[in-house]
N, C-alpha and C positions, 0 to 999 in steps of 0.2 A: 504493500500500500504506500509507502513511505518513497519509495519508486518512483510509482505511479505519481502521486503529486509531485516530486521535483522537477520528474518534466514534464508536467501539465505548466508549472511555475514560468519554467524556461522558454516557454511555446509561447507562452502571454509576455514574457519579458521580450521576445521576440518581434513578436507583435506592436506593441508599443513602441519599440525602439524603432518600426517602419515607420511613425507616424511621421516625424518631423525631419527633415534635412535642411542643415545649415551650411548658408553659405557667405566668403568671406572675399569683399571687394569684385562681387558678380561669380565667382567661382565655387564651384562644389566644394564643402571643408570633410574629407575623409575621417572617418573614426581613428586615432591614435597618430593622425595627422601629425606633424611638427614644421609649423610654419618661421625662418626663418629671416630676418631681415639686417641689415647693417649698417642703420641711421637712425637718432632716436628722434620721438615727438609726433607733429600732424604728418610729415612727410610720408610716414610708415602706419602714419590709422589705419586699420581694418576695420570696416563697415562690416557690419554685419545683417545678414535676414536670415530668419526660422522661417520654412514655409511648411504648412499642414499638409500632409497628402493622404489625410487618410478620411474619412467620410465621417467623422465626429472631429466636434472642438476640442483642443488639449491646451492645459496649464502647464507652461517650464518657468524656469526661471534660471537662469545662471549660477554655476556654485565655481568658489578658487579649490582647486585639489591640491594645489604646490605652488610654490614659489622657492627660487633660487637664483642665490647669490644677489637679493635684495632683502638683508632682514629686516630694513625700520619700512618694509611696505605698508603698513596700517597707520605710518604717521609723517611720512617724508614729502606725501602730496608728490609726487613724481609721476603719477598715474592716472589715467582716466578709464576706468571702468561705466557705462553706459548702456542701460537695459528700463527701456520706457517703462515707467518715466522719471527716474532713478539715474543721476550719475554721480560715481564715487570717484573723489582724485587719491583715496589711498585704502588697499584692502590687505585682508589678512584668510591666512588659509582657515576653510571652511565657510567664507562671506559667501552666501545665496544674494543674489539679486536682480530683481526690485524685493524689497524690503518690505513695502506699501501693500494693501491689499493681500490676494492670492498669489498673484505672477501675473507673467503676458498670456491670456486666452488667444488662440489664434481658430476662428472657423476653421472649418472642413475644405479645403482647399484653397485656402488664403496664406497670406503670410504678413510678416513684419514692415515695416518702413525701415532701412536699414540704415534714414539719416539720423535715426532715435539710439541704435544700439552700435554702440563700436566702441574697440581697444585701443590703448596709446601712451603708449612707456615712453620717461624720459629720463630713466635711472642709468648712467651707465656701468653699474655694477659696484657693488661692493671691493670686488676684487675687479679692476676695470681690462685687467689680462684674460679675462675669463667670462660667459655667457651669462646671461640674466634669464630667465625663464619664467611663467608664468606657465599653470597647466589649469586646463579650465574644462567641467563637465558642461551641458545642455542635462538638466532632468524635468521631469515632469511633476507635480504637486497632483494630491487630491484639492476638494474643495473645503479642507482646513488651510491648506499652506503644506501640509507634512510630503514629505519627498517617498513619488512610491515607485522611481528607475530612475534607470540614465540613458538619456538616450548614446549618446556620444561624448567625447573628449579628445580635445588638439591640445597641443602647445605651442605659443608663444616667444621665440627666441629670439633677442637682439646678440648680435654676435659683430662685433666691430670688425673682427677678420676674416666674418664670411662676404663670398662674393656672389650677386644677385644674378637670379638669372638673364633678366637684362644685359646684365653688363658681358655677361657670355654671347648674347644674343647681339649686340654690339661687337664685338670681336668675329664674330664668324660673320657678319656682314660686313666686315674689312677685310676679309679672308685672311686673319690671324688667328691662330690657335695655339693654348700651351696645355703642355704635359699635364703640370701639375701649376697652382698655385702657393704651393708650399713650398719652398726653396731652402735648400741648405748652401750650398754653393757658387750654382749657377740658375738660369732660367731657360729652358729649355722652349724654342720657340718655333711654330711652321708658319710661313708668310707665303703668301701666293704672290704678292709681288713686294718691292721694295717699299720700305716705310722707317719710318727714327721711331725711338723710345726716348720719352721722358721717365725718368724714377723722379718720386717728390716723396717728402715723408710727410706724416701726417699733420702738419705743422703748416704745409702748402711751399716748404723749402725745396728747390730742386736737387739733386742729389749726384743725377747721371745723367748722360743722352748720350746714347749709343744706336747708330747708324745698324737697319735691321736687311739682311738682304732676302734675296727670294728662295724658299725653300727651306731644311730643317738646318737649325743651329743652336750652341749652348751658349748662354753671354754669360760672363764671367761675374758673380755678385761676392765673389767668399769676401771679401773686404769689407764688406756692408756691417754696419749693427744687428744682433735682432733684433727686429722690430715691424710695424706693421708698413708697407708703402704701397702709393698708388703708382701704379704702371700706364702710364698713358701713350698709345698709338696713334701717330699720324702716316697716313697713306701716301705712296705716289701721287692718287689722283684725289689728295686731299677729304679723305673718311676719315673720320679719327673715334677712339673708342678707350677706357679708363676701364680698371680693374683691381682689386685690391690683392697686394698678395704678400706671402707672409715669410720673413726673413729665420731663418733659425739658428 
């Protein structure tokens, strides 16, 4: 018997957890998602909408499951947490929100206004060599408030020396490409046609310019500090494209 209902349980958890799909800046946000970005503040908001897809109204509300390498987040105001009609500038793990009321009700195939609910960190870390995180469920409420699943949960990553995909996508529309962006030594580079490199450190000081030719080659960086620097590519026929990459 004992059986029988844990997965009668799981089938209904299942169920539920079809109902809602969130999504972040127009795009689908994956369950155990890890969305990262490398700029702190408005630049990197994430808008968000909940949309219903299931043929009944449902109540969520937003819960923190984690936070790392930000501990005075519940009083440092560094944050903007935003969930109609509720916004926090600073939370702590286990904060549900909106607070007000039940939660967001969303009809049976409706969704949110996604100018009401969005993320936006402006911490850059405790330890400022290291990521910030934030890890965040979507659950659903009864009609007290009390939480009866989850539907999903992403994270949040500000990471200063990660590189955006853009900025990738920027690179391969200048037909540059590197190995890695991780460097110990040198940088390992494939150019389809000839272009210069700027290095600048994070400061906006230039550092190096090095003449880049066409085809695969390693440029010589062991001299360098570690430290974080932006790479920035100009073309023969004048495309140019920046990337952050990491010194060790």
């Amino acid at each position: 018997m004992k059986k029988i209902i844990l997965i009668a349980s799981l089938l209904i958890c299942g169920l539920t957890q079809a109902q809602v799909s969130v999504f972040g800046d127009g795009n689908e946000i994956n369950d155990g998602q890890i969305i990262t970005v490398n700029e702190l503040g408005s630049s990197t908001q994430l808008d968000l909408v909940f949309s219903n897809t299931s043929t009944e109204s449902v109540t969520i509300r937003m819960k923190v499951k984690s936070i790392t390498n930000n501990v005075d987040a519940g009083s440092n105001n560094s944050l903007q947490l935003c969930v109609q009609p509720q916004c926090f500038n600073n939370i702590n793990v286990d904060t549900t929100i909106p607070t007000v009321g039940v939660g967001v009700t969303i009809d049976a195939g409706s969704h949110t206004n996604g100018v009401d609910n969005h993320f936006k960190n402006s911490h850059p870390g405790d330890d400022t060599s290291m990521p910030v995180s934030y890890e965040f469920g979507v659950i659903t409420v009864d009609g007290d408030g009390n939480e009866t699943s989850e539907i999903m949960s992403f994270t949040y990553t500000y990471d200063a020396t990660a590189a955006s995909t853009t900025d990738f996508a920027a690179l391969q529309n200048a037909g540059i490409s590197l190995k890695s962006t991780i460097i110990t030594n040198s940088i390992e580079i494939d150019a389809q046609q000839g272009a210069s490199m700027e290095l600048y450190n994070i400061n906006g000081q230039l550092i190096k310019t090095v003449v880049i030719a066409t085809g695969n080659q390693a440029i010589d960086l062991s001299s360098l500090n570690t430290a974080v620097y932006i790479a920035r590519f100009t073309t023969e026929d004048n495309k140019t494209a920046q990337i952050r990459v990491v010194k060790q």
